[in-house]
C-alpha positions in Angstrom: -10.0 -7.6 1.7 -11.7 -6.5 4.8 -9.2 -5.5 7.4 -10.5 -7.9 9.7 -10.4 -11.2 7.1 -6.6 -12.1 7.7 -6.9 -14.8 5.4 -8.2 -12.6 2.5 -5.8 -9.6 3.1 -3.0 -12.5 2.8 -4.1 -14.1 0.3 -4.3 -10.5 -1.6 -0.7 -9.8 -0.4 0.6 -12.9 -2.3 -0.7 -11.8 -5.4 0.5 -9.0 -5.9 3.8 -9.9 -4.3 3.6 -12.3 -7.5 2.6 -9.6 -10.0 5.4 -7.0 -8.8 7.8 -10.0 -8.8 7.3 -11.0 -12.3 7.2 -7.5 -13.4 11.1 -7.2 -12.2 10.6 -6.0 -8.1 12.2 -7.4 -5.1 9.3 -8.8 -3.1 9.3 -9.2 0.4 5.9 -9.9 3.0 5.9 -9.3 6.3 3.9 -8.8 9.2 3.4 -9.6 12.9 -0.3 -10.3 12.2 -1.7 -8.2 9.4 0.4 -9.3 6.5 2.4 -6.2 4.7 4.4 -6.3 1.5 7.2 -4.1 0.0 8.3 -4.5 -3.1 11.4 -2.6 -4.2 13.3 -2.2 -7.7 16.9 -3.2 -7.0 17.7 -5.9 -4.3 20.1 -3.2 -3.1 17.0 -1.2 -2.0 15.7 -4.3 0.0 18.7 -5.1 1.6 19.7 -1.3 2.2 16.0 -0.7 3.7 16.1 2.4 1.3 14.0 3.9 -1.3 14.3 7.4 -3.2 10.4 7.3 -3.5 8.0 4.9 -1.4 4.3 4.3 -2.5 2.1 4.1 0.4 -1.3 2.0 -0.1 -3.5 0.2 2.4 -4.9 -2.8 0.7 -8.0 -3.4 3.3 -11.5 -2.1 3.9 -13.4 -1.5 6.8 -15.8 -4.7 7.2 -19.3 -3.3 5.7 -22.9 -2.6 7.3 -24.6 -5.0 5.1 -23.7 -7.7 2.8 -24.4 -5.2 -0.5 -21.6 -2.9 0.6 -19.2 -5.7 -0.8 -20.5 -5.6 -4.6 -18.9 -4.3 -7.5 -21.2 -2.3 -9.4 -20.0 -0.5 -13.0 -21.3 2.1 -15.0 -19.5 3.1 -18.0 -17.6 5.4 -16.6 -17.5 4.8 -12.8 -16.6 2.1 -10.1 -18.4 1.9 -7.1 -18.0 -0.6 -4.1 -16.1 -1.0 -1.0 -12.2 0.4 -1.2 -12.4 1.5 -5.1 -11.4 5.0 -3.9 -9.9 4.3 -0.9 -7.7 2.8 -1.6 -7.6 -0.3 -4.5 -7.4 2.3 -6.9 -4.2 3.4 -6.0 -3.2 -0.5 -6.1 -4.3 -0.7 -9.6 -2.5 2.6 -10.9 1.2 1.7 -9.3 0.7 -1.9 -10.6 0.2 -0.5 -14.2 2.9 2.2 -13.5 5.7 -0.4 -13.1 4.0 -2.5 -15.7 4.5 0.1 -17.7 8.1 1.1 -16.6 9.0 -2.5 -16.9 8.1 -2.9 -20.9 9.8 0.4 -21.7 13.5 0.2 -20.0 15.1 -1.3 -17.1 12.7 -1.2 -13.8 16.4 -0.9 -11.7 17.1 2.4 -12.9 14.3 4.0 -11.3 14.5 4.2 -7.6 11.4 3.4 -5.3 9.2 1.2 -3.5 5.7 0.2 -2.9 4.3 -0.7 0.2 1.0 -2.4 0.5 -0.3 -2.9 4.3 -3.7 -4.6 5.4 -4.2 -3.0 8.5 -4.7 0.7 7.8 -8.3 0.6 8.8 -7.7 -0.8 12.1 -4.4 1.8 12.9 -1.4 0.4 10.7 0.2 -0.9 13.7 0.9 -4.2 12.2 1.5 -2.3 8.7 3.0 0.7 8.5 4.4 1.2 11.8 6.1 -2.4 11.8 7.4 -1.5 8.4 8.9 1.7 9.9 9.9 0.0 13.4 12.2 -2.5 10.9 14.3 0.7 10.0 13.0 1.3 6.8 13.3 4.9 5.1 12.9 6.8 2.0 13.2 10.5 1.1 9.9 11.1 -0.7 6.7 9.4 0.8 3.5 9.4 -1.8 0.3 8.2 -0.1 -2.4 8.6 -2.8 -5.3 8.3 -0.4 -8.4 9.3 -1.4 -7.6 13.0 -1.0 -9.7 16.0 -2.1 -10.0 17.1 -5.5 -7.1 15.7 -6.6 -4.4 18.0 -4.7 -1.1 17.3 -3.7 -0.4 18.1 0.3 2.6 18.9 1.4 1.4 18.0 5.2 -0.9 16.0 7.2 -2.9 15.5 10.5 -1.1 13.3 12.9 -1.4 12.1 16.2 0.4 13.5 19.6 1.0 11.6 22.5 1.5 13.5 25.7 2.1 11.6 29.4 1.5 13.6 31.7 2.3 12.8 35.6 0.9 14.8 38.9 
């Protein structure tokens, strides 16, 4: 799903729109260009824009160098290719969590969302920004990626825009 392959990064979104939907979520894809998807666990949350807790994860990779960069390769205890730990890992491990969640009691008792963008490597403009721009908020944002060490940071950097006119 290289950020830059709309067709892919679609075609990607509708999958796991599919997954999460048969696990029990409210689906939804948008997207003015780079196709986004939230999924929430009560329709309430989808029409209410609202989530207690919203998982963050950018589905696409930068395009690589050569064409190795895009092989899987496995040892028995490792992954290694383009976007296994930034960020498809992250993908994989909220799947499974409401996979999980959904075989042991009702998914609409829990509270939280997961958006999935395809546009992080090029800005998030189409992603997470129109996501946000639509009026959608939550109280608690986790955005497992590919951090150091495994730590949990209450911050991060950001961007600041200042106009100035003489």
């Amino acid at each position: 799903t290289v950020s830059t392959d709309i067709a892919a990064c679609s075609a990607a979104i509708k999958g796991l729109s599919v997954e999460l939907a048969g696990l029990g979520m409210t689906t939804h894809i948008d997207g003015p260009v780079h196709p986004w998807l939230i999924a929430t666990t009560t329709p309430q949350a989808m029409q209410n824009k609202r989530v207690k807790v919203l998982f963050v994860i950018h589905f696409d990779v930068v395009p690589p160098e050569n064409e190795g960069q895009l092989s899987l390769r496995a040892t028995p205890d490792k992954l290694f290719g383009r976007g296994v730990y930034d960020m498809k890992f992250a993908a994989a491990c909220v799947k499974e969590m409401v996979a999980s969640l959904a075989t042991t009691g009702n998914l609409s008792d829990h509270d939280f969302g997961v958006l999935i963008t395809t546009d992080e490597e090029k800005g998030g403009y189409d992603g997470a920004l129109n996501f946000l721009q639509q009026g959608w908020v939550c109280d608690i944002a986790v955005i497992p990626d590919s951090g150091y060490d495994w730590s949990v940071e209450a911050r991060a950097k950001g961007i600041t825009y200042v106009y100035l006119t003489a």
